[in-house]
ROMI-407990 format. One record per residue (C-alpha): x, y, z; residue number from 1; residue in three letters. Coordinates in steps of 0.02 Angstrom, whole numbers. Layout:
BEGIN
    east   north      up  pos  code
       X       Y       Z  NUM   ALA
...
% end
This chain:
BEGIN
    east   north      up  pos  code
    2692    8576    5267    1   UNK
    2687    8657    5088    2   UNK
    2818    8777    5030    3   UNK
    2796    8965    5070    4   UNK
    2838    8996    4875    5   UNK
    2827    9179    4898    6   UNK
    2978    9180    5031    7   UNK
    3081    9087    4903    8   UNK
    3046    9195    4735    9   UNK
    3014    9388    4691   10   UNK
    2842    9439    4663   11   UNK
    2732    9570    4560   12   UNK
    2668    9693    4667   13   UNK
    2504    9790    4655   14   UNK
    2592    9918    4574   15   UNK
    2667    9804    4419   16   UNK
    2844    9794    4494   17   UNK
    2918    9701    4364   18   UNK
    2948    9522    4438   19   UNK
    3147    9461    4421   20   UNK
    3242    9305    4378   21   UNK
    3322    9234    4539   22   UNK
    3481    9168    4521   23   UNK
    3513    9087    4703   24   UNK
    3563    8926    4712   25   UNK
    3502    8872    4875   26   UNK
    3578    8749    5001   27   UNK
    3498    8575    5000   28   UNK
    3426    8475    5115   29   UNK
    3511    8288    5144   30   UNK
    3416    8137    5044   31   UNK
    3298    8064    5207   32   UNK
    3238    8247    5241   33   UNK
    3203    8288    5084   34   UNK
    3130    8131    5024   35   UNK
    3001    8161    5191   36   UNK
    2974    8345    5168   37   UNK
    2871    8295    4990   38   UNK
    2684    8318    4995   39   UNK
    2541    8199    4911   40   UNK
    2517    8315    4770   41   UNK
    2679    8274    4720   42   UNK
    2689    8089    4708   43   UNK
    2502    8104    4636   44   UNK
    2574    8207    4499   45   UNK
    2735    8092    4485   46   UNK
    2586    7949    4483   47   UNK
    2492    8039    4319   48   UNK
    2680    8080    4232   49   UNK
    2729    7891    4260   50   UNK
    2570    7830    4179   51   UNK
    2571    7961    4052   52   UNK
    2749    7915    3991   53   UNK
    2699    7731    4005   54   UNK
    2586    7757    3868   55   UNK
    2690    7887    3778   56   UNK
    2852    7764    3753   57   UNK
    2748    7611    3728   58   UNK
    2740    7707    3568   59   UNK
    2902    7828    3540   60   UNK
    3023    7664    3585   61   UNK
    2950    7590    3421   62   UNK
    2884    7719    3306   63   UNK
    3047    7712    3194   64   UNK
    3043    7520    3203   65   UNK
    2841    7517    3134   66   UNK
    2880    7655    3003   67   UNK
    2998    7558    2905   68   UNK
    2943    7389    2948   69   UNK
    2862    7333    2791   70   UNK
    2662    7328    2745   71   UNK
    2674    7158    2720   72   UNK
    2712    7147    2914   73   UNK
    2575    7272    2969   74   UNK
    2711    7414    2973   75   UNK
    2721    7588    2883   76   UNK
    2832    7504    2755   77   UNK
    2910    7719    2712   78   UNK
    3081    7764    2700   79   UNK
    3211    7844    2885   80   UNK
    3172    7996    2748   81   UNK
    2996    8002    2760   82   UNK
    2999    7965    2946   83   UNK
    3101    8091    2978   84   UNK
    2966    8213    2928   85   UNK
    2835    8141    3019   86   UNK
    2965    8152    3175   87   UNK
    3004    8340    3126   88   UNK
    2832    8402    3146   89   UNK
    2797    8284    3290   90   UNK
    2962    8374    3371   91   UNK
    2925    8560    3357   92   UNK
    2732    8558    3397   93   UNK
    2782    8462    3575   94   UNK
    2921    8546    3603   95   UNK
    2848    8728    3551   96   UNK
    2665    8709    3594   97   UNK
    2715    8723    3777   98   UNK
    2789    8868    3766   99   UNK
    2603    8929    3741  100   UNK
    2550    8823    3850  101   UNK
    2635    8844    4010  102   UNK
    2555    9041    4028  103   UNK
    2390    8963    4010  104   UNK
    2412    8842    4141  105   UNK
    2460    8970    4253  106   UNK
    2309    9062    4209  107   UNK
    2180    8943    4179  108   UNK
    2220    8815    4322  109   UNK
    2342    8651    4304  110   UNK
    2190    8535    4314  111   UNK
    2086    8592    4176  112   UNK
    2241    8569    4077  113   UNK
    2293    8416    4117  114   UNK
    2120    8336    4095  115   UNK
    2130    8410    3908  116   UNK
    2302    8358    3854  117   UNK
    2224    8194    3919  118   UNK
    2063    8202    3789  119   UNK
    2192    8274    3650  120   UNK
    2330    8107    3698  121   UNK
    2198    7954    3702  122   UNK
    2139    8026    3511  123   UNK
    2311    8035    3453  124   UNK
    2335    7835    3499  125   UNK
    2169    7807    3419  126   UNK
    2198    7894    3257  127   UNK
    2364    7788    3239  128   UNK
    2284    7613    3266  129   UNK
    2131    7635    3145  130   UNK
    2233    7734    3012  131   UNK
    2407    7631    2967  132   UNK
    2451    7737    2845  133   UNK
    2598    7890    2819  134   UNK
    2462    8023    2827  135   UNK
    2360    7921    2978  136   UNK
    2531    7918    3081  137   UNK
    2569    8074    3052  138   UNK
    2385    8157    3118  139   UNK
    2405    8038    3263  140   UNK
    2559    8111    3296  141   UNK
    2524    8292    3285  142   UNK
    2350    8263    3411  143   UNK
    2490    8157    3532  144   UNK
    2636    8288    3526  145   UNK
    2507    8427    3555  146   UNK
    2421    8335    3691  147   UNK
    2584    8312    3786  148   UNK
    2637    8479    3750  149   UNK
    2484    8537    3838  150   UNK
    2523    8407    3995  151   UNK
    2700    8445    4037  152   UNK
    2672    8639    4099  153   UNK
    2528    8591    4230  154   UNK
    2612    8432    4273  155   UNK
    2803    8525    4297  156   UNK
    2700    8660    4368  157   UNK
    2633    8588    4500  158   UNK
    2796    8501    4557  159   UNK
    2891    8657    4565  160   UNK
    2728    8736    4681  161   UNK
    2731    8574    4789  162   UNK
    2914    8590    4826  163   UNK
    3051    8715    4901  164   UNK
    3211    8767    4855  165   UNK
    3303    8678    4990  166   UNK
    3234    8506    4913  167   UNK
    3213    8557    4739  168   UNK
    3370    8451    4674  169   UNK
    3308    8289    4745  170   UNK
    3126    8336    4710  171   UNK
    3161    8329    4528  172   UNK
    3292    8176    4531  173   UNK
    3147    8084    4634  174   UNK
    3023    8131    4494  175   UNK
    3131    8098    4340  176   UNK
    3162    7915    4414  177   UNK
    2969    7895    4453  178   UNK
    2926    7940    4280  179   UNK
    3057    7844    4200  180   UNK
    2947    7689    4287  181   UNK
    2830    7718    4142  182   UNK
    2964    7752    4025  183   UNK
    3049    7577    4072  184   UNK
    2881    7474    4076  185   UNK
    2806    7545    3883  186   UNK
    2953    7486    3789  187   UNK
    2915    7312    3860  188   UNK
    2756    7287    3821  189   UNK
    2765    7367    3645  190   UNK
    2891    7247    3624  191   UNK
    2772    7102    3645  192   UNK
    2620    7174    3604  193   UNK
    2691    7212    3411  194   UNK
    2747    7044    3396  195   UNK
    2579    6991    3370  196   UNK
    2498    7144    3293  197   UNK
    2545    7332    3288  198   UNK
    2387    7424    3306  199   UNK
    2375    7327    3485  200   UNK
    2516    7425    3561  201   UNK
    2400    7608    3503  202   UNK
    2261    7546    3584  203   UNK
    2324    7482    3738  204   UNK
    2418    7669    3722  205   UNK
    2251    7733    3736  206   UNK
    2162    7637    3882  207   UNK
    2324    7664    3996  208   UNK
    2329    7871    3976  209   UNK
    2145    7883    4015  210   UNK
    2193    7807    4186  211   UNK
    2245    7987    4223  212   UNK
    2077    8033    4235  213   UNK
    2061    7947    4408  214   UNK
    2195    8030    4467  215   UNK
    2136    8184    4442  216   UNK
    1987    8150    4537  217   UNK
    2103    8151    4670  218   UNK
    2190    8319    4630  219   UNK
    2216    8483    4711  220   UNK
    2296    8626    4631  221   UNK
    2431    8691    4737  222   UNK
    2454    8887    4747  223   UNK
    2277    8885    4684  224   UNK
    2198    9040    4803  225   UNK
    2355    9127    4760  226   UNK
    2316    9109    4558  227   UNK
    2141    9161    4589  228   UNK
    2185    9302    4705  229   UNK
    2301    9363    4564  230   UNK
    2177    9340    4429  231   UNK
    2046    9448    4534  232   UNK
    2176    9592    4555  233   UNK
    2191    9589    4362  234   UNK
    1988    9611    4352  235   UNK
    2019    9731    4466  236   UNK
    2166    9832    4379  237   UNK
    2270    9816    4545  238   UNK
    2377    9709    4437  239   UNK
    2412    9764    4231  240   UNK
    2439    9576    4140  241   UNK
    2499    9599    3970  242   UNK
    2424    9486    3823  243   UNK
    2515    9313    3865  244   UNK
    2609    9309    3701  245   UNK
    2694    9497    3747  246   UNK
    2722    9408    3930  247   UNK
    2812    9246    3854  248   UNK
    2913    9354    3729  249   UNK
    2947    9464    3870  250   UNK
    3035    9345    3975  251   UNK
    3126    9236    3830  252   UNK
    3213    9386    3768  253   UNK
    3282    9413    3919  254   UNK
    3477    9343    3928  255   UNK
    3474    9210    4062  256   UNK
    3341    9128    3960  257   UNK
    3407    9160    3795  258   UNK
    3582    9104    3816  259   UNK
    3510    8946    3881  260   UNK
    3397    8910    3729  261   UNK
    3560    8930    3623  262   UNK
    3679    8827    3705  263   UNK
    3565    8675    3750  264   UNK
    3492    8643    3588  265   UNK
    3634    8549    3531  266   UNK
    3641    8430    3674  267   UNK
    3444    8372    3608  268   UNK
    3520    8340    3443  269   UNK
    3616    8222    3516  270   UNK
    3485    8145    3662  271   UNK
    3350    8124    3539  272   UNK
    3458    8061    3398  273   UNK
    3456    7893    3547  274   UNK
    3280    7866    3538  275   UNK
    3243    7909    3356  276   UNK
    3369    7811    3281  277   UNK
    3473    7700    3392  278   UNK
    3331    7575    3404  279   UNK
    3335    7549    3202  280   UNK
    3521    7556    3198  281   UNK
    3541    7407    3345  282   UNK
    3398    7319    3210  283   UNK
    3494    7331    3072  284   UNK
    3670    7308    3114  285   UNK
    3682    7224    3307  286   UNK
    3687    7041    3330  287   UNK
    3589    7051    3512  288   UNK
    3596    6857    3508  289   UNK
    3779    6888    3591  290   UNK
    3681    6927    3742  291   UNK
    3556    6812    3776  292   UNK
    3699    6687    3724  293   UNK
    3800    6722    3875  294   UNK
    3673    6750    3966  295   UNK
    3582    6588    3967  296   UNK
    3679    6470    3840  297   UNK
    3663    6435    3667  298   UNK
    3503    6404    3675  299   UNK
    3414    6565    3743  300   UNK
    3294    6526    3871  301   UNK
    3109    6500    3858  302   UNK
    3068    6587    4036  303   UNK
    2929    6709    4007  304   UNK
    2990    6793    4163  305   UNK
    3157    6853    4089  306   UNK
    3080    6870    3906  307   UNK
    2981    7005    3956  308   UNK
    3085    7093    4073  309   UNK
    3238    7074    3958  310   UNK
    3145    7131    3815  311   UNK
    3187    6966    3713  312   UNK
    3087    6909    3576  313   UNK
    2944    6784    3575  314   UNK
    3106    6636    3537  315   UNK
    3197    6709    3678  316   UNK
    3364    6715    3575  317   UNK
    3396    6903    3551  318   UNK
    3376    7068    3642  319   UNK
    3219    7175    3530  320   UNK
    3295    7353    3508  321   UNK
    3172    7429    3637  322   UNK
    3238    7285    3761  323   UNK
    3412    7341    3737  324   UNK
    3376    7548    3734  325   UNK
    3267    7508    3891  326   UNK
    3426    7484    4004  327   UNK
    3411    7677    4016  328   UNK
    3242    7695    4100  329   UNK
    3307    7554    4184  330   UNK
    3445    7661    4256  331   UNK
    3342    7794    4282  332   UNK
    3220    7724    4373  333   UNK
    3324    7621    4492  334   UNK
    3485    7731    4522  335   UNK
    3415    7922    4465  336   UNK
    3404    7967    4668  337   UNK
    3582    7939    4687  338   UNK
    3641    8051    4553  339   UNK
    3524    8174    4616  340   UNK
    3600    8159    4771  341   UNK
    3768    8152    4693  342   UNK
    3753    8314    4605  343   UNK
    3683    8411    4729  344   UNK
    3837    8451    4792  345   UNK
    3892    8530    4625  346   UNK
    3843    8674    4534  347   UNK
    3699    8655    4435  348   UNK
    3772    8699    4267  349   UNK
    3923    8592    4325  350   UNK
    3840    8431    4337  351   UNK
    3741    8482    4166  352   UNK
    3910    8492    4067  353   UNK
    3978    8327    4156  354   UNK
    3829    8239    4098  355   UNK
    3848    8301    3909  356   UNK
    4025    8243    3911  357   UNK
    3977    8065    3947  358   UNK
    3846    8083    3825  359   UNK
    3959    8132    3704  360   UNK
    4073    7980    3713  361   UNK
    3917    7866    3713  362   UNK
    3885    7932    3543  363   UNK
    4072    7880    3483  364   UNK
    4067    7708    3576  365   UNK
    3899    7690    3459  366   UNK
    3994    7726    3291  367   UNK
    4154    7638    3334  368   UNK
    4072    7474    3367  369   UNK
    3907    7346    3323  370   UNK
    3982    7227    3442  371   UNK
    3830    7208    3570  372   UNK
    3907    7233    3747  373   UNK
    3988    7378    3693  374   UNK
    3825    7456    3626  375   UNK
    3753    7399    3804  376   UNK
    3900    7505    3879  377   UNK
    3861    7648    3785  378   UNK
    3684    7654    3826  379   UNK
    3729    7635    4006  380   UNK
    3869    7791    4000  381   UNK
    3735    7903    3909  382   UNK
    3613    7855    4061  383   UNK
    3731    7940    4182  384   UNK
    3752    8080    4075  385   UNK
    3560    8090    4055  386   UNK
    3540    8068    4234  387   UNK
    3660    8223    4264  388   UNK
    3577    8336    4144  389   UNK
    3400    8315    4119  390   UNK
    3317    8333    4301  391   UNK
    3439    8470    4325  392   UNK
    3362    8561    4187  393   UNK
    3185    8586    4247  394   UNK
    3260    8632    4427  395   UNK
    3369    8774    4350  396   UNK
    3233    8863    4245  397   UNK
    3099    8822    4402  398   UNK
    3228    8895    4517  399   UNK
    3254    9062    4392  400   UNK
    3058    9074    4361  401   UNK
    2972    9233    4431  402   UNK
    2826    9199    4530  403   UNK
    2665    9170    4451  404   UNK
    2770    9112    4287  405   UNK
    2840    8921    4343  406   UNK
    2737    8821    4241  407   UNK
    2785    8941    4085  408   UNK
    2986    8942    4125  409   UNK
    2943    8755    4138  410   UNK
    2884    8747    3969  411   UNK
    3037    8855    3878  412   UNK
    3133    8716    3953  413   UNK
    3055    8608    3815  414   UNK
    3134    8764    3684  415   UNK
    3317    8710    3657  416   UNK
    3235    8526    3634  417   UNK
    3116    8599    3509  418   UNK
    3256    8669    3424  419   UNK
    3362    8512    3426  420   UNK
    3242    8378    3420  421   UNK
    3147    8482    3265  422   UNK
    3322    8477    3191  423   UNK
    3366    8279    3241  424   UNK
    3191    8230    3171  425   UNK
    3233    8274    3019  426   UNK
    3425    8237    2986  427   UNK
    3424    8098    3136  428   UNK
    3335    7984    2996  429   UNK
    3402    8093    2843  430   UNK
    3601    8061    2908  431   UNK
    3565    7866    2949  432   UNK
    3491    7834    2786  433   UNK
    3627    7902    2685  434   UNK
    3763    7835    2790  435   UNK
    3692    7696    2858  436   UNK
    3538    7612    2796  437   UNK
    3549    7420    2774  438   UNK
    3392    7470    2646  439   UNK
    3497    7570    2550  440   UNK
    3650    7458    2555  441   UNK
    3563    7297    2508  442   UNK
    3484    7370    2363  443   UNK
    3655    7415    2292  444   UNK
    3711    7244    2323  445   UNK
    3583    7172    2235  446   UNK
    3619    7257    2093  447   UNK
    3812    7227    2097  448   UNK
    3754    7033    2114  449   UNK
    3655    7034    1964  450   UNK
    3499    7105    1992  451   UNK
    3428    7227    1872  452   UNK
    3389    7410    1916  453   UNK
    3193    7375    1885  454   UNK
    3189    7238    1990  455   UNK
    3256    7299    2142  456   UNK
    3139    7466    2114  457   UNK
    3005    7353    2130  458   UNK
    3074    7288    2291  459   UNK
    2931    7351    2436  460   UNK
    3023    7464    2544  461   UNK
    3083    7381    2697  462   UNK
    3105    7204    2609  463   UNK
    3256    7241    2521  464   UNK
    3375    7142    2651  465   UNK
    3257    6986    2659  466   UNK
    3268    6987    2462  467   UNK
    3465    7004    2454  468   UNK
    3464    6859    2578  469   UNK
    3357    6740    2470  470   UNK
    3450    6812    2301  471   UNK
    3632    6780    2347  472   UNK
    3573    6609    2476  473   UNK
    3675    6677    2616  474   UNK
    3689    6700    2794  475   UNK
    3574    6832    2833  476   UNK
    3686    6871    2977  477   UNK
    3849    6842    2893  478   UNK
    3781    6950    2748  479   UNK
    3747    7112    2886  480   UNK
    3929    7099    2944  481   UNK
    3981    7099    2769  482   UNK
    3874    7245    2728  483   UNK
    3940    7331    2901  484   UNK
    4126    7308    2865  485   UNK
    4117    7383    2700  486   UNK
    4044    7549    2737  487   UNK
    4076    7687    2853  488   UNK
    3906    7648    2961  489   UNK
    3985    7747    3105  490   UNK
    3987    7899    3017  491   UNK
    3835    7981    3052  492   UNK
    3851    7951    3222  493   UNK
    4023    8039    3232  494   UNK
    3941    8192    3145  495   UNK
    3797    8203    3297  496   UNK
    3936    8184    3421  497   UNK
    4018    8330    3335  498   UNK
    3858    8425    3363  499   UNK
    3840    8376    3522  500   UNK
    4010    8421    3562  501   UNK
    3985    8618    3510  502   UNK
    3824    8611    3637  503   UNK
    3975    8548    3779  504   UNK
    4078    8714    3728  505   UNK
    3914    8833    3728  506   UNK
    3853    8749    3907  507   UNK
    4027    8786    3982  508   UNK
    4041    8961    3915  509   UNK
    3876    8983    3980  510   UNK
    3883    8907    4164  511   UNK
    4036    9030    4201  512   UNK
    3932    9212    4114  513   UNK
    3798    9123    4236  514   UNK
    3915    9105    4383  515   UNK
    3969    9308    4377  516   UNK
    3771    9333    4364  517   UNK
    3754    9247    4527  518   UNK
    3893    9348    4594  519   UNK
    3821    9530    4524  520   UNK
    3658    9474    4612  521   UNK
    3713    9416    4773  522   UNK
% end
């Protein structure tokens, strides 16, 4: 039966009652009767996220690893610098685009979005295979971060019209571990689809989103006659809409929504620092081969099976960054229920500082240590904090939403990640190449060995390692521990866990001013 939204939210009345935040928090149904109480439209949209993030982190996982691989190996061959600003942009037009966005979905119809996000994605892929260079990547990635910014309100939307509030928590754990199927299975086959030539993972990027339009084929707006019944009282002047920007900037100023903006953005400092670095950093300075080693022997293994699923390389003797980073949609996808079920029983903003805390110490394991299993246990503890926080996240602000504004709460949820991942794109790469770029580290060596300053200018960026290897003769992996033991390479990842840290002290100032809300309303 679908949800009888209007029992479970204020409404704007014919005469422009202004419609208010709801602070319940509502008592949840058990995990069997809320996993059966989910309609179609709701796995169909969890179908379209799943294939949509498929796509998406068959590129993300390794867009830091193709910028700086070299042009000599079909890669970007720019500086963490210069990435970083591509990454900047990239961050604040997804992150801020839907805050534009998610009014016009609830005004134009979730469909008609979604099928143009979709147009606006498979060009973005496109644009990055034919065009390999800095100001190619960067186009593709301003037509992909719009497009997605442009998916996520009608997507988000919909979920929070296709569910109630008495299943809401386990709604969105069920929906963050669907996705995360796609988020688990794009890493993989990036990984083995760049091993034999980069602009085959963009492409295959682009056939898989289009799949979405088949699903649509199959979709039905939820809540749609009430959206049209509201438009027609507009047309009618039953109902006064303000201009949408006045109606967005409206309900951000107000202090529920504002104080949440604040406090989170320094938690997506630290989450996105994972994905935008991490994966260069296990590159550069983590001998994966420890893994495979105890794995299967001495000798790797040769199973295709287990290459693919472990993320190895094509030898099958070491873990690809993307194969190691992927043990969080792992996680996610195979455990996420049972957190959601887990913190169901707490307070909302309760579970979200618990999960920032673990994130938090992931971050210090990372700087502390290059020895692999500990990197794989750090990875693992920020997947239970990421599992605490994010799905929690989109339930609170759909929960708050007034009615006839979910999908545009939905998308200020993506606000404090604008501000933090706009921030992380940008000193994310900008921290790790002063503090702890192998690049940087092996040019300097090469000069202390002998080198001249001319020559290693000349050195194409990204081949300054594999020309300190051949100049001094050594190890190439005895030469990275060298290079890791004498510099402070965990530096910059103590400085995000300090950031991150401040966001822990804002979100538990926060959840208690939240908690006497509750209290005034009730």
């Amino acid at each position: 039966m679908p949800p009888d939204n209007n029992n479970d939210a204020p409404t704007m009345n014919s005469n422009n009652t202004e419609a208010t935040n709801d602070l319940r928090e509502v008592k949840q149904f058990g995990l069997w009767a809320s996993i059966a109480s989910l309609s179609y439209v709701f796995w169909l949209v969890g179908g379209m996220e799943l294939i949509e993030r498929l796509a998406y982190y068959g590129v993300k996982s390794s867009a830091a690893l193709y910028a700086k691989a070299p042009a000599s190996a079909g890669g970007l061959g720019i500086s963490m610098g210069d990435f970083g600003i591509i990454l900047m942009i990239w961050a604040i037009l997804q992150t801020f685009v839907p805050v534009f966005t998610g009014g016009i979905s609830d005004r134009v119809g979730y469909k008609e979005t979604i099928f143009a996000s979709t147009v606006l994605k498979i060009a973005g892929y496109l644009v990055m295979a034919l065009y390999p260079t800095f100001s190619g990547f960067l186009l593709g990635a301003v037509l992909l971060a719009t497009g997605t910014g442009i998916f996520k309100p009608g997507i988000q939307g919909t979920l929070v019209l296709a569910t109630r509030r008495e299943n809401s928590s386990m709604a969105w754990g069920i929906f963050y571990q669907t996705v995360n199927i796609g988020g688990f299975l794009g890493p993989l086959m990036a990984v083995h689809l760049r091993q034999l030539s980069w602009d085959n993972v963009f492409y295959a990027c682009a056939a898989i989103i289009s799949l979405n339009f088949l699903l649509l084929l199959a979709y039905k707006e939820p809540g749609k006659a009430e959206r049209l019944e509201r438009q027609a009282k507009i047309k009618r002047g039953e109902v006064k809409q303000d201009a949408l920007w006045k109606d967005a900037w409206h309900e951000l100023k107000k202090p529920i929504v504002l104080g949440y903006m604040l406090v989170f953005a320094g938690f997506w400092f630290l989450f996105n620092a994972l994905f935008d670095v991490l994966p260069v950093h296990i590159a550069e300075w983590v001998d994966t081969r420890v893994i495979v080693q105890d794995l299967f022997g001495p000798n790797g293994t040769q199973n295709g099976f287990a290459q693919f699923w472990l993320g190895l390389d094509n030898s099958g003797t070491k873990v690809m960054p993307e194969g190691m980073l992927n043990l969080n949609a792992g996680m996610i996808m195979t455990s996420c229920f049972l957190i959601a079920a887990l913190t169901a029983k707490f307070r909302i903003m309760t579970a979200m500082l618990a999960g920032a805390i673990a994130s938090i110490v992931a971050f210090l394991i990372i700087g502390s240590s290059n020895f692999a299993w500990a990197m794989v246990f750090a990875i693992a503890l920020f997947s239970l904090g990421e599992m605490m926080i994010s799905p929690k996240k989109n339930e609170f602000m759909g929960n708050i939403a007034p009615a006839g504004k979910k999908a545009m709460y939905l998308g200020f949820v993506m606000l404090p990640q604008g501000i933090g991942w706009g921030l992380e794109g940008y000193w994310g790469p900008k921290l790790y190449e002063l503090y702890a770029s192998k690049e940087t580290f092996s040019r300097l060596m090469l000069e202390r060995e002998g080198m001249s300053a001319a020559e290693v200018a000349n050195i194409p960026q990204g081949e300054a390692f594999t020309s300190l290897v051949a100049f001094t003769g050594q190890d190439p992996y005895v030469l990275t521990e060298y290079l890791y033991q004498t510099h402070n390479i965990g530096f910059a990842w103590y400085l995000i866990a300090a950031i991150g840290s401040l966001s822990a002290l804002g979100i538990l100032l926060y959840g208690r001013w939240y908690q006497r809300l509750q209290q005034q309303q009730a």
